[in-house]
NUPA-774490 format. One record per residue (C-alpha): x, y negated, z. Coordinates in Angstrom, 2 decimals, decimal comma. Last residue first. Example, Ala and Ser with C-alpha at 12.3 -4.5 7.8 and 13.67 -1.06 7.14 Angstrom:
REM residues 2
<atom c1="13,67" c2="1,06" c3="7,14"/>
<atom c1="12,30" c2="4,50" c3="7,80"/>
REM end
This chain:
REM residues 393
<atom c1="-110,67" c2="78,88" c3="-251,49"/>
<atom c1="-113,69" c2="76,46" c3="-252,29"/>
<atom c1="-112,56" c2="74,59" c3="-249,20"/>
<atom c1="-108,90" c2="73,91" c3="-250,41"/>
<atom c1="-110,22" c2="73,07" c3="-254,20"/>
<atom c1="-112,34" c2="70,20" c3="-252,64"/>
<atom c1="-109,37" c2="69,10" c3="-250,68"/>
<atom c1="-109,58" c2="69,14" c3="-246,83"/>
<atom c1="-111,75" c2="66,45" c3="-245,22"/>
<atom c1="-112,20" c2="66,87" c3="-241,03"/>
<atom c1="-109,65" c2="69,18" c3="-240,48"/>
<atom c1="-107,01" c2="67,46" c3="-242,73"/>
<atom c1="-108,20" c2="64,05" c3="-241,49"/>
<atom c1="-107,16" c2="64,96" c3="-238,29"/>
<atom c1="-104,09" c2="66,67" c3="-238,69"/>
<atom c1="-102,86" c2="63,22" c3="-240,72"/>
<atom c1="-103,89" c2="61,58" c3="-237,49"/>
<atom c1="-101,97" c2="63,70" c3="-235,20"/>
<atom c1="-98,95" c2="63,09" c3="-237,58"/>
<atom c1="-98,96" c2="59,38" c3="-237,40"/>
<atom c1="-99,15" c2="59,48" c3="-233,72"/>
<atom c1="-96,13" c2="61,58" c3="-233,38"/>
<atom c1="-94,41" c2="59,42" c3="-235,93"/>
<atom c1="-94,82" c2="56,24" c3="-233,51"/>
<atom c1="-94,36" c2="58,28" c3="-230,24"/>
<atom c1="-90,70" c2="58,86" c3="-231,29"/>
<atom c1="-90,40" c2="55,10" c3="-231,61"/>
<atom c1="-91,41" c2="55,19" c3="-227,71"/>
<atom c1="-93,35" c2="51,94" c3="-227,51"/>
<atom c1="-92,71" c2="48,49" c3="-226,22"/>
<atom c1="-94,23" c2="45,48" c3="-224,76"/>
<atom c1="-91,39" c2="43,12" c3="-223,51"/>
<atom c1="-93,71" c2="40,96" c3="-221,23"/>
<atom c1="-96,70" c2="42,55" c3="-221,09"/>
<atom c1="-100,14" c2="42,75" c3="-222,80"/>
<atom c1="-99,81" c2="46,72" c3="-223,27"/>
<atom c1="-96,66" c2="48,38" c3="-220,99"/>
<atom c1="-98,41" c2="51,26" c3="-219,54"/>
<atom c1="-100,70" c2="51,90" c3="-223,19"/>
<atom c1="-99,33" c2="55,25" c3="-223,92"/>
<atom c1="-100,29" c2="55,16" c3="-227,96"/>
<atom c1="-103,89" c2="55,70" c3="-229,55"/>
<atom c1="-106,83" c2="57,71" c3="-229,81"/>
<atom c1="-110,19" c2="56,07" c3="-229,44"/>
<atom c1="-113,33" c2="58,65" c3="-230,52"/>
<atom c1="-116,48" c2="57,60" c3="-231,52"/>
<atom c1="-119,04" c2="60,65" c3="-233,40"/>
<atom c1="-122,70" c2="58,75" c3="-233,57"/>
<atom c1="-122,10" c2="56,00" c3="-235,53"/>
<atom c1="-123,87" c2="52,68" c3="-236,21"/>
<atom c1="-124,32" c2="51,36" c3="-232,17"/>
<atom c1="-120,78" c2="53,22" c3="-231,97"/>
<atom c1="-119,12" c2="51,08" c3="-234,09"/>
<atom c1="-120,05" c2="47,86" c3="-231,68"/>
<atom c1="-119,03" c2="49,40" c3="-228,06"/>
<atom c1="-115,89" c2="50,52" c3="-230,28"/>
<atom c1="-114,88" c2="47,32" c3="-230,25"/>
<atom c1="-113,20" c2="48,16" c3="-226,64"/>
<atom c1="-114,46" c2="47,97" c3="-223,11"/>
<atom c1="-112,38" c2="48,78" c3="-219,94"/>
<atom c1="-111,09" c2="52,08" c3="-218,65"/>
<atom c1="-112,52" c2="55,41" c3="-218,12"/>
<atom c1="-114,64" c2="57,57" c3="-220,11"/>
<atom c1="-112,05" c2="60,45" c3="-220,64"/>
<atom c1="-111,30" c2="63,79" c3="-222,68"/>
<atom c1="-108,35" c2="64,88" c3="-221,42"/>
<atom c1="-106,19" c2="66,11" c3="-224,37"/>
<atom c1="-104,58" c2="70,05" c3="-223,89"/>
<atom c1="-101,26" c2="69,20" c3="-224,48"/>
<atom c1="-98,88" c2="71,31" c3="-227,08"/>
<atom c1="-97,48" c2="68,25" c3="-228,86"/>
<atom c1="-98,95" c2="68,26" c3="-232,79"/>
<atom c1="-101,38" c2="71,34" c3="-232,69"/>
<atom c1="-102,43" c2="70,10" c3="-229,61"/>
<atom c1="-103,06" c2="66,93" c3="-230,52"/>
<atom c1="-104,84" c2="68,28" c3="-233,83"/>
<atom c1="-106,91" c2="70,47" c3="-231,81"/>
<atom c1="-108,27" c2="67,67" c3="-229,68"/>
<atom c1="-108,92" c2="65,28" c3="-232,40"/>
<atom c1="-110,57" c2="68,11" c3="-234,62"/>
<atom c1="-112,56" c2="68,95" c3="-231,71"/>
<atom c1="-113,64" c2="65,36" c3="-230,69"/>
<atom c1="-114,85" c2="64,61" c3="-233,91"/>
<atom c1="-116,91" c2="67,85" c3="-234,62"/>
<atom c1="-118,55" c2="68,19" c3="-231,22"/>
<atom c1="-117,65" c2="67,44" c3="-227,71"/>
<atom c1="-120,74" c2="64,21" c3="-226,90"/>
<atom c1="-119,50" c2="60,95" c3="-227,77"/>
<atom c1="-120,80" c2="58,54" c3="-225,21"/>
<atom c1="-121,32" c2="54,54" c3="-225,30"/>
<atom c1="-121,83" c2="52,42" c3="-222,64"/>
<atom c1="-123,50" c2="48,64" c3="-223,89"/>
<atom c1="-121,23" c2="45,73" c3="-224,57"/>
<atom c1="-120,78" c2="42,27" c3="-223,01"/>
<atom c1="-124,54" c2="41,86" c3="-221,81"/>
<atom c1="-124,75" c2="37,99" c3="-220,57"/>
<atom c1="-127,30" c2="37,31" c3="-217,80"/>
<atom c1="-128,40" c2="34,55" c3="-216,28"/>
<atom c1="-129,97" c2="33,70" c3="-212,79"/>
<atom c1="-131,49" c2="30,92" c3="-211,14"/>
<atom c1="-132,19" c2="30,61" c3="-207,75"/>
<atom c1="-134,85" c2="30,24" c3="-205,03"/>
<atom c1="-134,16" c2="32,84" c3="-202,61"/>
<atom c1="-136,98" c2="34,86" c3="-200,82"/>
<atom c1="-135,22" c2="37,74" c3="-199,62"/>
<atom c1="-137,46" c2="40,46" c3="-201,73"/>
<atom c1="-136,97" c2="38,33" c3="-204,56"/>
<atom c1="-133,11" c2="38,53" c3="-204,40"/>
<atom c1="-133,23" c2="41,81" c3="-204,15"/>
<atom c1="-135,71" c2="42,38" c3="-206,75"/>
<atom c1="-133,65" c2="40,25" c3="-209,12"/>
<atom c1="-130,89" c2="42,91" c3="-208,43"/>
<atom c1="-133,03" c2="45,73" c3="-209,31"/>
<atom c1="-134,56" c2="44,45" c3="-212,65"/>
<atom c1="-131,53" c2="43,39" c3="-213,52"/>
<atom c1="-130,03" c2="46,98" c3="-213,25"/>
<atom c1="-133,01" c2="49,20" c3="-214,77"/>
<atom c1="-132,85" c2="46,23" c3="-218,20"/>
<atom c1="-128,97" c2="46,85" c3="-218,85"/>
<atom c1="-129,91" c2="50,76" c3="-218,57"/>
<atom c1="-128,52" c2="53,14" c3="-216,08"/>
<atom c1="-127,27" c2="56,47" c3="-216,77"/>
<atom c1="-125,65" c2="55,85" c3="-219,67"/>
<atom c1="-122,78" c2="54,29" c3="-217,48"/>
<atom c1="-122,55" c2="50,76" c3="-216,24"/>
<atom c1="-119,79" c2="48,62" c3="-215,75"/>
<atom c1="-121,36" c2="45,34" c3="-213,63"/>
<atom c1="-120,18" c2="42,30" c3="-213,05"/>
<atom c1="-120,91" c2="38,95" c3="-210,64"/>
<atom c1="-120,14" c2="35,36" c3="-210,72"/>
<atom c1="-122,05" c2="33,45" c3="-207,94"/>
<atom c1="-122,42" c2="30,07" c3="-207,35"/>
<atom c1="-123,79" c2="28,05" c3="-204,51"/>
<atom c1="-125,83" c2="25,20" c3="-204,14"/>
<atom c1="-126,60" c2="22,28" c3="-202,02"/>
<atom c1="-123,35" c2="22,52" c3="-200,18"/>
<atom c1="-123,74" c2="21,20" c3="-196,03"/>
<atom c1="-121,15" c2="18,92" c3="-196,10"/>
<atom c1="-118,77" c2="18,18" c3="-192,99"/>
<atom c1="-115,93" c2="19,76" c3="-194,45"/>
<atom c1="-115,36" c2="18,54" c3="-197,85"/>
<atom c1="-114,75" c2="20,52" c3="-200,47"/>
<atom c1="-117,80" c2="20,03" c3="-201,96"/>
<atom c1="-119,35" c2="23,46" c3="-201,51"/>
<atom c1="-119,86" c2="26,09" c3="-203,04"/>
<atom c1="-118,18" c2="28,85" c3="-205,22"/>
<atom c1="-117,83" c2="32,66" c3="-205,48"/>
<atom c1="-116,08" c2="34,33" c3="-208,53"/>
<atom c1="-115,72" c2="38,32" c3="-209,27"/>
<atom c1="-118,44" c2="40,14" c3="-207,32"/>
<atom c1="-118,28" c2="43,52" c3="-208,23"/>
<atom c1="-120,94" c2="46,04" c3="-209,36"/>
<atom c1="-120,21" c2="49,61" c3="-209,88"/>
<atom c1="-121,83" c2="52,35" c3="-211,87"/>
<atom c1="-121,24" c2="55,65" c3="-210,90"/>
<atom c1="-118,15" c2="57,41" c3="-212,66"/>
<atom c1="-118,59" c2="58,70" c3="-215,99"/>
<atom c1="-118,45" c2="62,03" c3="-218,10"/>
<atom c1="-120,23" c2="64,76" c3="-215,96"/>
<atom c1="-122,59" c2="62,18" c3="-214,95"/>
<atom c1="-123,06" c2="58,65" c3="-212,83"/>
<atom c1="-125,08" c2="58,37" c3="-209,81"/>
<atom c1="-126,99" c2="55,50" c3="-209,90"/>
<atom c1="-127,10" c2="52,01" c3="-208,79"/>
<atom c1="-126,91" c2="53,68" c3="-205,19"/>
<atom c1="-123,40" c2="54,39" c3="-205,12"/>
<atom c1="-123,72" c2="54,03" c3="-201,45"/>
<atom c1="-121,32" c2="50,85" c3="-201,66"/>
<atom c1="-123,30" c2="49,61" c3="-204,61"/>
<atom c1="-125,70" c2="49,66" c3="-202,48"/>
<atom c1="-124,62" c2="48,11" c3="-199,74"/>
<atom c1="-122,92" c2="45,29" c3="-201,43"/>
<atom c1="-126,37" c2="44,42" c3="-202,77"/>
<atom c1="-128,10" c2="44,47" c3="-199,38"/>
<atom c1="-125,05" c2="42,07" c3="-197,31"/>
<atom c1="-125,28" c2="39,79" c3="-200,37"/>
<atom c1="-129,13" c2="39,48" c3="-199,97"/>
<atom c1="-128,90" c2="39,12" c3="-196,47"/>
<atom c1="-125,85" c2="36,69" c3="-196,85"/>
<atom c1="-127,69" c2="34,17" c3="-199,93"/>
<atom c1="-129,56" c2="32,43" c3="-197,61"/>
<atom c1="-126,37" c2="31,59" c3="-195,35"/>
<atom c1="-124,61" c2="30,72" c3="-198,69"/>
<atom c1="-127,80" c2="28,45" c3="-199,73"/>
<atom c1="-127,44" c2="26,36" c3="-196,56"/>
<atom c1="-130,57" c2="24,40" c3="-196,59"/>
<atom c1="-130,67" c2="20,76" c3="-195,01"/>
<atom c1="-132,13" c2="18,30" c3="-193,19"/>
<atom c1="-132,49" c2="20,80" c3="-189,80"/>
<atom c1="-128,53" c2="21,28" c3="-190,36"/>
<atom c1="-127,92" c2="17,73" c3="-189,13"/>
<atom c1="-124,41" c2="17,98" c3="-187,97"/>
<atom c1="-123,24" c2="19,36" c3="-191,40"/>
<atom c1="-124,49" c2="16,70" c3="-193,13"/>
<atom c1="-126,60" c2="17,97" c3="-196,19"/>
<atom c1="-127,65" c2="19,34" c3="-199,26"/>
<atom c1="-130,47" c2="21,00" c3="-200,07"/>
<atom c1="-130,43" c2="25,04" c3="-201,35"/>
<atom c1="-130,21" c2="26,60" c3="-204,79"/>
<atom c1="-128,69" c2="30,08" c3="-205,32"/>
<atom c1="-126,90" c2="29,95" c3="-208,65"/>
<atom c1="-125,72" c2="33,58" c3="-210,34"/>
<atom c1="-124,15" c2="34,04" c3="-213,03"/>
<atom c1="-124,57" c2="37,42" c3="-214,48"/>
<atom c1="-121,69" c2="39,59" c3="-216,33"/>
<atom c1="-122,90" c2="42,66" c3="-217,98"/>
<atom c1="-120,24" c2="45,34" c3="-219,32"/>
<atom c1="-120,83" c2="49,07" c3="-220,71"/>
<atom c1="-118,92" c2="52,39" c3="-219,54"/>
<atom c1="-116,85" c2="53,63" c3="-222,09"/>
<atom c1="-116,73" c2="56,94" c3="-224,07"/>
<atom c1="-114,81" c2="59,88" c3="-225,93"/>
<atom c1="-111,94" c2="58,47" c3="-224,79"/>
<atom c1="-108,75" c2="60,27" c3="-225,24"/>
<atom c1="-106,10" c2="61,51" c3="-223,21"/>
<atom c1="-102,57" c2="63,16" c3="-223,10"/>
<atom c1="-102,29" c2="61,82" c3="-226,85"/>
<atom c1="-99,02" c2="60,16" c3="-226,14"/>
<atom c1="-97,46" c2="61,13" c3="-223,07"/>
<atom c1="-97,74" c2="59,55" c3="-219,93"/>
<atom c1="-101,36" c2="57,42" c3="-219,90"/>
<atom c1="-102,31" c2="57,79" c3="-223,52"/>
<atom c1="-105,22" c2="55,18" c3="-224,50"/>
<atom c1="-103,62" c2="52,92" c3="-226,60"/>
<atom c1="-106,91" c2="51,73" c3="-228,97"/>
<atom c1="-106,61" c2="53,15" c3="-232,35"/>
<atom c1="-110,03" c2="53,43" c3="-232,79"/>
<atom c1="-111,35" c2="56,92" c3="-234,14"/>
<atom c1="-114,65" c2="56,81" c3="-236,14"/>
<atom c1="-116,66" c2="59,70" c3="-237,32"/>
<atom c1="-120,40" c2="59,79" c3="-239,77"/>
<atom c1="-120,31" c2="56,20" c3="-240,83"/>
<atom c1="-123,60" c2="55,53" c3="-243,23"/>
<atom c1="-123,36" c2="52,08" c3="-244,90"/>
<atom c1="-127,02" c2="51,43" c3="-245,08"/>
<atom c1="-126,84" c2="47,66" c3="-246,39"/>
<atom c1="-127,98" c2="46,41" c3="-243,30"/>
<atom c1="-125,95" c2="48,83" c3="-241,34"/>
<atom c1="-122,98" c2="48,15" c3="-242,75"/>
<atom c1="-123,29" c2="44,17" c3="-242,47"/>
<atom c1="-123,91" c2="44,58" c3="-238,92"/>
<atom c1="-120,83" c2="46,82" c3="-238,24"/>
<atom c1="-118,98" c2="44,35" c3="-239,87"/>
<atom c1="-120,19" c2="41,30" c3="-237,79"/>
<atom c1="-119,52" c2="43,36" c3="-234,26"/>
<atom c1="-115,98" c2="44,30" c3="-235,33"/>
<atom c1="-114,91" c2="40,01" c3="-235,20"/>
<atom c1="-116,94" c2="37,22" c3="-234,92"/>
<atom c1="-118,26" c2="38,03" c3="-231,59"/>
<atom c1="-115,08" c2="39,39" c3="-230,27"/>
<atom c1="-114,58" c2="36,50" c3="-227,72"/>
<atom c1="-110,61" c2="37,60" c3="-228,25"/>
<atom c1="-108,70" c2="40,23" c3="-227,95"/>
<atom c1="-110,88" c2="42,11" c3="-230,61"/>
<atom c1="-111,05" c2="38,98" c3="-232,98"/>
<atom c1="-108,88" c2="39,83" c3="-235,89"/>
<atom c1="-110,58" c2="42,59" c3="-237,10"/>
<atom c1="-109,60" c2="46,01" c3="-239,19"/>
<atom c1="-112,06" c2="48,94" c3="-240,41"/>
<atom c1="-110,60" c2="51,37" c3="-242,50"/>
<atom c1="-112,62" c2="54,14" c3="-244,48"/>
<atom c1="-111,75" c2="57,55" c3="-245,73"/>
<atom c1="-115,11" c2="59,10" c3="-247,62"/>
<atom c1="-114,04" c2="63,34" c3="-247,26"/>
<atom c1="-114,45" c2="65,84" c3="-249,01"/>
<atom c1="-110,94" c2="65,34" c3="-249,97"/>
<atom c1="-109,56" c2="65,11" c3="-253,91"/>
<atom c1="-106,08" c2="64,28" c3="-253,56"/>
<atom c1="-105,34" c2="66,35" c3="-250,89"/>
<atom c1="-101,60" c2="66,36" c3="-250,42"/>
<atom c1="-100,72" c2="63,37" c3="-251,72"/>
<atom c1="-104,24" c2="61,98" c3="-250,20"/>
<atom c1="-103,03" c2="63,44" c3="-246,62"/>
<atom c1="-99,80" c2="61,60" c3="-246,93"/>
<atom c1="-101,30" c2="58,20" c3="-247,54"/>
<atom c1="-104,02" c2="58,24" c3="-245,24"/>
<atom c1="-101,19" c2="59,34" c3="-242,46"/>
<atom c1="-99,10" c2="56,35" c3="-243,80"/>
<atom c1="-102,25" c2="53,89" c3="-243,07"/>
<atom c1="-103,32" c2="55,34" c3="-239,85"/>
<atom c1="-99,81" c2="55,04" c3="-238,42"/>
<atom c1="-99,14" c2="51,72" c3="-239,65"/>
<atom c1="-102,43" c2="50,87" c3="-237,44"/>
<atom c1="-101,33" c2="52,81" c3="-234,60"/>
<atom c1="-98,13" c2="51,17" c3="-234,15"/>
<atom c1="-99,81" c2="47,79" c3="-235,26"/>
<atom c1="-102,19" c2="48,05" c3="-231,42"/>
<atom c1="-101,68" c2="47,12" c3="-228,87"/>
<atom c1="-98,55" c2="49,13" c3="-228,44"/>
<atom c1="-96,43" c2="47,23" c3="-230,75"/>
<atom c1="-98,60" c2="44,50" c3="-230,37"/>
<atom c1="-95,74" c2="42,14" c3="-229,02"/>
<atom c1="-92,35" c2="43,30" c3="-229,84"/>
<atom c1="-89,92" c2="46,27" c3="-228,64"/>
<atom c1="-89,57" c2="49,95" c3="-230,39"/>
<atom c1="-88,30" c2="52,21" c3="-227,82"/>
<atom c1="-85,49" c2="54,79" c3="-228,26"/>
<atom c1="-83,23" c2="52,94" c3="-225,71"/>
<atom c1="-83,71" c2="49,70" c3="-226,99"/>
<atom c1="-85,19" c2="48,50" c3="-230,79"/>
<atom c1="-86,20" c2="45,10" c3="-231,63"/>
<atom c1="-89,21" c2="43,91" c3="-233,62"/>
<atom c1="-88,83" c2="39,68" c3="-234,18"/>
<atom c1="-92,35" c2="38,91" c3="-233,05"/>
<atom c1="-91,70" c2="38,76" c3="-229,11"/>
<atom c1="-88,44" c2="37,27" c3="-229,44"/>
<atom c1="-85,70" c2="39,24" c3="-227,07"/>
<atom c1="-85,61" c2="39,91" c3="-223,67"/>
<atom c1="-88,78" c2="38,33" c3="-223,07"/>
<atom c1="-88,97" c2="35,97" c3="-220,34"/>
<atom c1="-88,02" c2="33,05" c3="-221,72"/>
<atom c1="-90,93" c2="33,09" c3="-224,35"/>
<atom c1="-93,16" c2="32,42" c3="-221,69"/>
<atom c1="-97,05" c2="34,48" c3="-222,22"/>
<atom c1="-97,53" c2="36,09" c3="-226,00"/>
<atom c1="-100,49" c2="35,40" c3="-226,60"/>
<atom c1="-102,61" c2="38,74" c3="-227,09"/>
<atom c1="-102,99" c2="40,00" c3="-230,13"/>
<atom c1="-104,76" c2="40,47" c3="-233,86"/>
<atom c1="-104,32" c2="43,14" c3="-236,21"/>
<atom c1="-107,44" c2="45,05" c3="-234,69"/>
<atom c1="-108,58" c2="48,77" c3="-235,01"/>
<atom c1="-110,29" c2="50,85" c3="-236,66"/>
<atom c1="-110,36" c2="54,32" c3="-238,56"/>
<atom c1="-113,39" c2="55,14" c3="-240,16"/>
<atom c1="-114,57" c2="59,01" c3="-241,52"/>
<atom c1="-117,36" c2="58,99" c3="-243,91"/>
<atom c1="-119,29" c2="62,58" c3="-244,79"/>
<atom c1="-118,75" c2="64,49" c3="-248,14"/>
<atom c1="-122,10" c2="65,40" c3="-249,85"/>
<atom c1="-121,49" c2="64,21" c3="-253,12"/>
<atom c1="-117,78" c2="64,94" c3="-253,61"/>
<atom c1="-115,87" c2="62,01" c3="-255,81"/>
<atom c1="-114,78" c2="61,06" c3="-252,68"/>
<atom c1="-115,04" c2="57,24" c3="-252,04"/>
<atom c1="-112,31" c2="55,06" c3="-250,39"/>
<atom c1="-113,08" c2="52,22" c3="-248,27"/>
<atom c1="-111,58" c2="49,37" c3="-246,95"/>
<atom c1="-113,31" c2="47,12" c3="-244,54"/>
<atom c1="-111,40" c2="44,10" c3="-243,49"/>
<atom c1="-112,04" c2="41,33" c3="-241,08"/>
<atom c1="-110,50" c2="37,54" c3="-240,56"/>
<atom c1="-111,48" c2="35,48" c3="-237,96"/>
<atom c1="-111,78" c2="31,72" c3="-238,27"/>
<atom c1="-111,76" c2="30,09" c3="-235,02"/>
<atom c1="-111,23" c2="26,34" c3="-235,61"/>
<atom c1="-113,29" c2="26,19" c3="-238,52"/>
<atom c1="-116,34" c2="28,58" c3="-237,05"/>
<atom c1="-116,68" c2="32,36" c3="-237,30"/>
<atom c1="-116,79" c2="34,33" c3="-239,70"/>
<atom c1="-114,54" c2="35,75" c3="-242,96"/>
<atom c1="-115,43" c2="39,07" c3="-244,10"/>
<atom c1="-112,93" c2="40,59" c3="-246,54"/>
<atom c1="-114,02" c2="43,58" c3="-248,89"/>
<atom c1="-111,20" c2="45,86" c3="-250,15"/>
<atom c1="-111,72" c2="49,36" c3="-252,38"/>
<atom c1="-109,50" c2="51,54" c3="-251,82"/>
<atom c1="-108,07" c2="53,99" c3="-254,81"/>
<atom c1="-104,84" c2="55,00" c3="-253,29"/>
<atom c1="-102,95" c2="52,11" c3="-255,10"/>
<atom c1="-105,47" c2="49,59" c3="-253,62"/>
<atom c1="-104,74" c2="50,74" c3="-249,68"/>
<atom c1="-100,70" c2="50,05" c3="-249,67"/>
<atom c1="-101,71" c2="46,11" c3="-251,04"/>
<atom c1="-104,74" c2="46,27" c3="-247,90"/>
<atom c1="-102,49" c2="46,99" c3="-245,13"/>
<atom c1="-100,18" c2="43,80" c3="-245,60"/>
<atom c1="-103,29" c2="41,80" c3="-246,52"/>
<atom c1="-104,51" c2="43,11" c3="-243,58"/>
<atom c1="-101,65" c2="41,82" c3="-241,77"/>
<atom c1="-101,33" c2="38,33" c3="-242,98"/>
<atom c1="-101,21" c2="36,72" c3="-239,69"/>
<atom c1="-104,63" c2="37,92" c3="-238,94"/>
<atom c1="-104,96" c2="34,61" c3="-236,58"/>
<atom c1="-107,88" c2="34,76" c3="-234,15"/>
<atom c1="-106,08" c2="35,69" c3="-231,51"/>
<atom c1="-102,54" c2="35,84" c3="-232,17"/>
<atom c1="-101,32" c2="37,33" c3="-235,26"/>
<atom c1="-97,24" c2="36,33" c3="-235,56"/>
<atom c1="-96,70" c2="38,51" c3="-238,47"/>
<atom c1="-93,14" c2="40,86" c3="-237,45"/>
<atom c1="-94,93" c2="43,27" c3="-235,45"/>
<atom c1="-96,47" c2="44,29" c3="-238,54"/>
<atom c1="-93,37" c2="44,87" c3="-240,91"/>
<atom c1="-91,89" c2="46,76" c3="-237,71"/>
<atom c1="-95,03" c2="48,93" c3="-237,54"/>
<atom c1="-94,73" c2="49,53" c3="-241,69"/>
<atom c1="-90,91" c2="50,95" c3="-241,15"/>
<atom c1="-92,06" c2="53,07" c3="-238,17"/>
<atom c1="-94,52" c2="54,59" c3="-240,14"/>
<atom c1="-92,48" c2="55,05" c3="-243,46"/>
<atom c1="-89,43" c2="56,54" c3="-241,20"/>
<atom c1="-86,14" c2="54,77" c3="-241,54"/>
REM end
């Protein structure tokens, strides 16, 4: 059985929900020692939510070589009714070439694939130019606010320089590495509360309707965001867009006038507008109505853009190099911990497995997609950090 594939199974088979590790970076961290790792484990996060975090680096003995990180998470999703998967979710089960078992996808494939590519690029490069770093949480399906976002703080206060990252995230949509993100739009939720007075429905005169208030106001925002007018987007993302997601008032009976009402509402930005440009424009919508309401803001993760450069052409020649494609290069999608890395390194790339069947029922991979990934990697980290004696040639 292949290395990579062998390492996957061993992962699939640690039951690592959210926040549990499961055991897995311990897993990862006994192959890392013998290839002259060093391991640092950051605990946080309260008793009943302990998360678990590992940074392992390597050092080349070469004084100017730059850092490349590869991370990811070891923790998953739950796992949804047992009596629905054809077979148990952490006992790893092959089918028709696929590999079966929750995070095969999401993401242990990738991780046994970083670890075995690390592995044969240092027995063929012993001496890289190169600082080889991993970078593993147990929080990214959850809260992750204990998780990739405490590392990343601890490097930069101790002036950890990262110079590339690529995050295993599944971002193939038909074949693996058919596309790659060199970017994602950023997240911020707001909660909304428009207050009114409360009344009998027959006696409207008493009381303020603060859903009728809030229509003008509703009508205007929709409006714009129908228009595209937030802004415009770029040559790498889409406009931004803002959706309501949750609307609620009322008492549920239907003779009361509700005194307040509710709004849930989200935005994914691009670089083009700024968390501070977009609540400054909705609050003066709501000003320009006259509402009286209170409104809150939570920022989930800021947009993040890796310009084509270094990273993104050694990723995109080592697909090709690999399978043939030609990557897309793409910004689309939800959020991922690389919101975090990025605010510490300029070069981000996520490269990982097709990700149709992630947080399913009877997640799966192609086991031939498994060595594949392994072996773009390992191309990787040969362009980026050949051996000393290599580049003097």
């Amino acid at each position: 059985m292949p290395r990579t594939l062998l390492l996957a199974e061993e992962l699939i088979a640690l039951s690592s929900v959210t926040p549990e590790d499961g055991g897995c970076q311990t897993l990862i961290g006994e192959r890392l020692v013998p290839l002259g790792f060093e391991l640092e484990t950051i605990a946080s996060g309260p008793d009943d939510f302990r998360v678990t975090n590992l940074w392992a680096l390597r050092r080349s003995a070469h004084p100017a070589a730059r850092t490349l990180v590869f991370a990811g998470h070891t923790d998953v999703v739950p796992t949804g009714p047992l009596e629905q998967w054809t077979t148990p979710p952490f006992t790893p089960s092959h089918r028709d070439g696929k590999l079966y078992g929750r995070g095969a996808c999401d993401m242990k494939s990738s991780l046994a694939a970083f670890v075995v590519a690390i592995e044969e690029h240092l027995a063929q490069h012993p001496e890289p130019q190169l600082n080889i770093a991993l970078l593993l949480t147990s929080d990214e399906e959850g809260p992750a606010v204990d998780g990739t976002v405490v590392v990343c703080r601890r490097l930069a206060e101790r002036g950890q320089k990262i110079d590339y990252c690529i995050v295993g995230e599944p971002t193939s949509v038909e074949r693996c590495g058919d596309m790659i993100k060199n970017g994602r739009r950023g997240t911020m939720s707001g909660r909304l509360t428009i207050k009114g007075v409360q009344g009998h429905i027959a006696y409207p005169h008493l009381a303020r309707n603060p859903v009728h208030q809030f229509a003008p106001a509703l009508a205007e925002l929709v409006a714009i965001n129908a228009a595209g007018g937030w802004d415009q987007g770029n040559r790498f993302f889409q406009p931004t867009s803002w959706q309501i997601s949750n609307f609620h008032a009322g008492t549920g009976a239907s003779n009361v006038i509700p005194g307040t009402a509710v709004v849930d509402f989200n935005f994914r930005f691009s670089t083009e507008s700024t968390p501070e440009s977009l609540q400054q424009r909705v609050q003066g919508v709501l000003d320009a109505h006259g509402l009286d309401y209170e409104l809150k803001w939570t920022v989930g993760g800021l947009p993040f853009l890796t310009q084509p450069g270094t990273l993104v052409s050694a990723v995109q020649q080592a697909i090709r190099d690999e399978t043939g494609i030609d990557t897309e290069i793409s910004t689309s999608g939800g959020t991922s911990d690389a919101r975090f890395i990025a605010q510490i390194c300029e070069q981000v790339v996520e490269l990982g497995p097709v990700n149709a069947s992630i947080h399913k029922i009877d997640e799966h991979i192609a086991v031939a997609d498994i060595e594949m990934l392994k072996n773009i990697y390992a191309r990787t980290l040969a362009r980026l950090g050949p051996n000393a004696s290599d580049a003097a040639a």
